[in-house]
N, C-alpha and C positions, 0 to 999 in steps of 0.2 A: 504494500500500500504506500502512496508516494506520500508524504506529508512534507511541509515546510522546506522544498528541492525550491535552492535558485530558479528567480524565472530567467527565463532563456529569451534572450531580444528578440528575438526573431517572432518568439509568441507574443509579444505585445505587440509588434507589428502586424500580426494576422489577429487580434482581435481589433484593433483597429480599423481592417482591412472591414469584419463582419459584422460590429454591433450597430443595429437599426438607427436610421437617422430620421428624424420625424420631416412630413415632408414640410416645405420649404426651406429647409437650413441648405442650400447650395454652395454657400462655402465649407460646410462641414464635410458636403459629400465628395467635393472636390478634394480635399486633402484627403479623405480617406482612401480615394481611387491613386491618389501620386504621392509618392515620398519626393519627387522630383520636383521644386516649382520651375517652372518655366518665366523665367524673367526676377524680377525685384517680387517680391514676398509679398502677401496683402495680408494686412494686422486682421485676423479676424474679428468681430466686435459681437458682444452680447445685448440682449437689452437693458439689464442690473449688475451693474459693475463697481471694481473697489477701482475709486480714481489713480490714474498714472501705475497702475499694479499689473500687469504683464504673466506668463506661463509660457516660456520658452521651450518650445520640446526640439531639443536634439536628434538628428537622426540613429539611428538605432550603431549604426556600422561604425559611428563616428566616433572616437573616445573624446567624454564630452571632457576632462580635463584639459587637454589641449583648447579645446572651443572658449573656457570659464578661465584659463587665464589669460586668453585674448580680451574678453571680455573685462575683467577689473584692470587693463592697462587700458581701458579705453570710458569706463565711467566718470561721470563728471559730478558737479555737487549735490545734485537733485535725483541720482541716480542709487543707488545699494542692491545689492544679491539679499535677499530675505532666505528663501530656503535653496536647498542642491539637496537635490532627492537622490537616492540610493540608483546608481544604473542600472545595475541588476533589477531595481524594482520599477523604475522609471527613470529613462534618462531623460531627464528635463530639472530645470531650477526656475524659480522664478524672484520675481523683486521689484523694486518701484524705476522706472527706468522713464529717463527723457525723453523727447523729440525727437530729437538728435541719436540719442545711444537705438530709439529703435530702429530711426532710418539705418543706421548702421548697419544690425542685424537685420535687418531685412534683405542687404547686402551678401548675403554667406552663405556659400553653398552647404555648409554642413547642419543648416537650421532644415526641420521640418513642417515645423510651423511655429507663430506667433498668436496668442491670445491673451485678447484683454480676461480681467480676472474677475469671474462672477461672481454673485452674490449668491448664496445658497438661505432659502428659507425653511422656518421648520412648519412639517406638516402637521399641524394643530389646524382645530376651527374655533374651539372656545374651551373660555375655562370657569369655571365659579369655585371658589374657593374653598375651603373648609374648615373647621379645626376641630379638636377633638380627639379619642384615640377608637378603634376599634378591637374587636375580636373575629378569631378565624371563623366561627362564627357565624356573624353576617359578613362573608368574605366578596367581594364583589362575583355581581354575575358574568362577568366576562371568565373566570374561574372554573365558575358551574358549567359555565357554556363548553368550554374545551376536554372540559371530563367528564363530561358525561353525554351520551346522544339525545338529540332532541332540544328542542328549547328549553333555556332557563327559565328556572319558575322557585320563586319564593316560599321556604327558606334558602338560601343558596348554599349550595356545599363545594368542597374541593377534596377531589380525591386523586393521590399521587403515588408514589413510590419512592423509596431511597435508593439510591442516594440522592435525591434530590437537587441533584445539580454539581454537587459536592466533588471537586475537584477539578472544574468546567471555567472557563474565565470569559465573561461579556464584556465585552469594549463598549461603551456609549459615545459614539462621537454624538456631540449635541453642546448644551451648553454648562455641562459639569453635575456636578452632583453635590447636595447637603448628607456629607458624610456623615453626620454626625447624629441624623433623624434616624430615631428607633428603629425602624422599619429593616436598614443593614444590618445590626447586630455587628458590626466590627467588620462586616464586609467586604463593605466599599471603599474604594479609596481615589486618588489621585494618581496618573498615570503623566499624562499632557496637555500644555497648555500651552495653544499659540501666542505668537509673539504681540505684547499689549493687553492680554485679557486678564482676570484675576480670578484666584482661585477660592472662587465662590458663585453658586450656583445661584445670579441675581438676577435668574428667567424663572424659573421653575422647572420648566420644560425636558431635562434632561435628568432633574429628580423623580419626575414623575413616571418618565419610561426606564429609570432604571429598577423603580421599584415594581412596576409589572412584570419586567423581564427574572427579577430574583429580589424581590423584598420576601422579607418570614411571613407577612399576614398579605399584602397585594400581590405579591409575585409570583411565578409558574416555578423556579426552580430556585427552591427555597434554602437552597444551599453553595449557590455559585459565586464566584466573585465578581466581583465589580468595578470597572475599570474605568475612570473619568478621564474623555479623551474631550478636553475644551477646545471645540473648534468653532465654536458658535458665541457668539457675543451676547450679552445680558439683554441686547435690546433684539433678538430671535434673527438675526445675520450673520454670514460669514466668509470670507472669502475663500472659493474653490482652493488658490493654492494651499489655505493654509488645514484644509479639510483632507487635500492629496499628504500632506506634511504630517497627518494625524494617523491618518494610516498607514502612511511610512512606519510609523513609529509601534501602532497596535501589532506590525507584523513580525519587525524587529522583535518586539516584547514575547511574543509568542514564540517566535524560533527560539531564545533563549531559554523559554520556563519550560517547553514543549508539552504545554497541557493543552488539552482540547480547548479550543476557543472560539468565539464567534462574536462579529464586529455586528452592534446594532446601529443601522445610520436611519433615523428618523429625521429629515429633509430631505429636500428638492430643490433641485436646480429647473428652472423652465426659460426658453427654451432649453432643448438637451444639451450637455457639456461632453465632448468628446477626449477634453483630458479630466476632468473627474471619471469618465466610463473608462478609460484606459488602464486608470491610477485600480481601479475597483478589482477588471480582470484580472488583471498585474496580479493582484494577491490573493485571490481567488485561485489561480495558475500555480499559487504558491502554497496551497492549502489550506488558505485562511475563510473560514466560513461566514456570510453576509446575510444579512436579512436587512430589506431595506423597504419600508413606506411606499406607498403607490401613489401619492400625493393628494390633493383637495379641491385639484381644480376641473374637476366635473367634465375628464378628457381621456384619451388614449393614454395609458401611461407609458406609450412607448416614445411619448411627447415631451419627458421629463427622466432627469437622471438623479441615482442614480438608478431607479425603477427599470429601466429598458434595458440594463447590463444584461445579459444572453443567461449566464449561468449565477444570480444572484436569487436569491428567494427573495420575491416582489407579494410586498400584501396590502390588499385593500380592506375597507372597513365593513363592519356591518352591525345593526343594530340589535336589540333585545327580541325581535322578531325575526330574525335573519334577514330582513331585508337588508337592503344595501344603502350604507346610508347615501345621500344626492351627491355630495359632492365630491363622492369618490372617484378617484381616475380608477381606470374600467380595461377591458381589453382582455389578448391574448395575453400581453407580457405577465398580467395580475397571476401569480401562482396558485395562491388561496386567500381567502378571505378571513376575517376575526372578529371578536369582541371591538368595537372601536367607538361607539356612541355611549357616553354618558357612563363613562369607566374613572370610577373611585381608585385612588393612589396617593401615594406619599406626595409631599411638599415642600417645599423650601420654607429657612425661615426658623422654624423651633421643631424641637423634636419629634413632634405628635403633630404638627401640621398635615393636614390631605385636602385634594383637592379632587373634583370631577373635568375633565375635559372629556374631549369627542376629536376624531380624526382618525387617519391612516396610523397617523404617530403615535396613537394610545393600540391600535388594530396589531401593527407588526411585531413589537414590544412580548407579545403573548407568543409571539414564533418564535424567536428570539429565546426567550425561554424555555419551548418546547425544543428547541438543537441542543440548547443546555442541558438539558434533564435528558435527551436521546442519547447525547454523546457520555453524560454521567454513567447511566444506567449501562447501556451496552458497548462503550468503549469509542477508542478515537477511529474513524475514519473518512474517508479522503471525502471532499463535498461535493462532487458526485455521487459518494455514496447515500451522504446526508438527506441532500433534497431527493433523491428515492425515498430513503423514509418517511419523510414529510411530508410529502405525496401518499404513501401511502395511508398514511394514518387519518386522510384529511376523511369527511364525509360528506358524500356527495348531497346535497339540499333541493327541495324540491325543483327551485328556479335553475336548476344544472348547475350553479356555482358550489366550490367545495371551501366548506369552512375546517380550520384548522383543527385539530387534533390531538390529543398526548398518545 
């Protein structure tokens, strides 16, 4: 079984070559058909961008060392390298770069392309707050829903198995985590945080999915750790490169501990991002298992990344009725479906805070946790193997959509 094997250049250049481009992005589709450009380079541009921030991608053949220290003999004052991502994992770096330095590079045959640097949102719809503490008890119905068949129906129960997650590691890219809320039990913790942000979860947004993913009283795999990857800013944004720089990093983390692991990314890039879907494959290719949001905007999710990745588990939402809730993105990309309307979890803020939201990002959290508890229970294997299981455990619902599983 392959786990955690360098990725090979040459495979990021063929998932490149394959992953779906929603249509009209014609300059995405264009670079993915040529490593070659023909002529001076065109800056690709997004709709929601971090100003003067850039995603240089290197060609694959090319040692980008050579390229990067051409590059800092030609920066100027308004210019800095912010991240240089692992080649093996992605040869590309990015940074705040001028006029001038990008006319530059747009200059050089060993670039493959240029991108301005997106803005990635998190897929929430709403939230109302809460406080107070609970028991497993009344454990939320999104719990009840995945273990047992049929609709939840009050009292809600959860029933599981040990090891419950217990020795399994979730990544939360999002916007950090309040360690410190009952709910981890000594769990959670701090992993990374991109450059600028603080470490402290002043969204909520990534306390909440970490606690469905593996809190003791909200969570699916109630014994896994927990790993705050801050790539998301207090005010629910963040820029693609420094979300590619997070996963650098959850991957790194994982070839070291070599425990079963699975990256939870709860946002969306719209339109689609060809170097977020690259950075995703990348480690994916490398053994590292995804579960990613279907987003909120009531569309294809093969319209949004990084939902449209080929081999990521994509989930959309769905209500206490199974219905779907409206402004789920939708499609073939969507894997299965979840709990995702009007789901109870932990909080930022004090110990015993919880709150309700709705979305994809409360939906996927619960998968997330079921790779947790799969890979606990029956051991580590390759994620290929994974989403076979996932699939299979899912059950098929009346409307033909399959809601997820234990």
């Amino acid at each position: 079984m392959r786990m955690y094997l360098p990725v090979l250049a040459t495979l990021l250049a063929w998932v490149q070559l394959t992953v779906s481009v929603p249509y009209g992005c014609d300059n995405d589709q264009l670079t993915m058909k040529s490593h070659k450009p023909s002529g001076r380079l065109e800056v690709q541009t997004v709709a929601d961008k971090v100003e003067n921030s850039y995603i240089v991608k290197v060609k694959d053949d090319v040692s980008k060392k050579e390229t990067l220290y051409w590059v800092k003999n030609h920066l100027d004052r308004d210019s800095k390298i912010v991240h240089d991502y692992e080649p093996t994992f992605y040869n590309a770096f990015s940074g705040f770069f001028s006029h001038d330095v990008i006319n530059l590079l747009r200059d050089r045959d060993d670039i493959e392309y240029i991108r301005e640097d997106a803005l990635a949102d998190l897929a929430r719809n709403k939230v109302e707050v809460m406080t107070g503490s609970m028991t497993q008890y009344t454990c939320p119905w999104g719990l009840d829903r995945i273990s047992h068949s049929g609709l939840a129906r009050p009292p809600f129960t959860f029933s599981y198995e040990t090891p419950a997650g217990a020795g399994a590691d979730i990544y939360i890219i999002d916007t950090g985590i309040y360690t410190e809320h009952s709910d981890f039990g000594g769990r959670a913790r701090w992993g990374w945080i991109a450059p600028g942000l603080s470490q402290f979860d002043g969204n909520g947004h990534g306390t909440h999915c970490a606690a469905i993913a593996g809190g003791s009283l909200y969570g699916v795999a109630k014994n896994a750790n927990l790993i705050a990857v801050k790539a998301i800013g207090d005010d629910g944004q963040g820029a693609v490169s420094n979300i590619i720089a997070g996963i650098q990093w959850a991957l790194t983390e994982a070839r070291f501990t070599l425990r079963p692991s699975v990256v939870a990314m709860n946002l969306r890039v719209k339109p689609a991002d060809i170097a977020l879907d690259g950075a995703v494959q990348a480690a994916i290719n490398d053994g590292l298992h995804f579960v990613a949001a279907a987003g909120n905007d009531g569309i294809e999710a093969s319209g949004v990344s990084p939902a449209r990745v080929q081999d990521c588990t994509t989930v959309g939402a769905l209500d206490i009725r199974d219905n779907r809730m409206a402004s789920s993105n939708r499609g073939n990309t969507v894997d299965m479906w979840a709990p995702g309307v009007n789901v109870l979890s932990a909080w930022t803020g004090h110990p015993w805070a919880s709150a309700i939201q709705s979305g994809t990002s409360t939906a996927a959290p619960h998968v997330a946790g079921i790779a947790a508890y799969l890979l606990a229970k029956e051991g580590k294997m390759s994620t290929e193997d994974l989403r076979i299981r996932l699939r299979e455990k899912r059950e098929r619902l009346p409307s033909g959509d399959y809601i997820a599983r234990m």
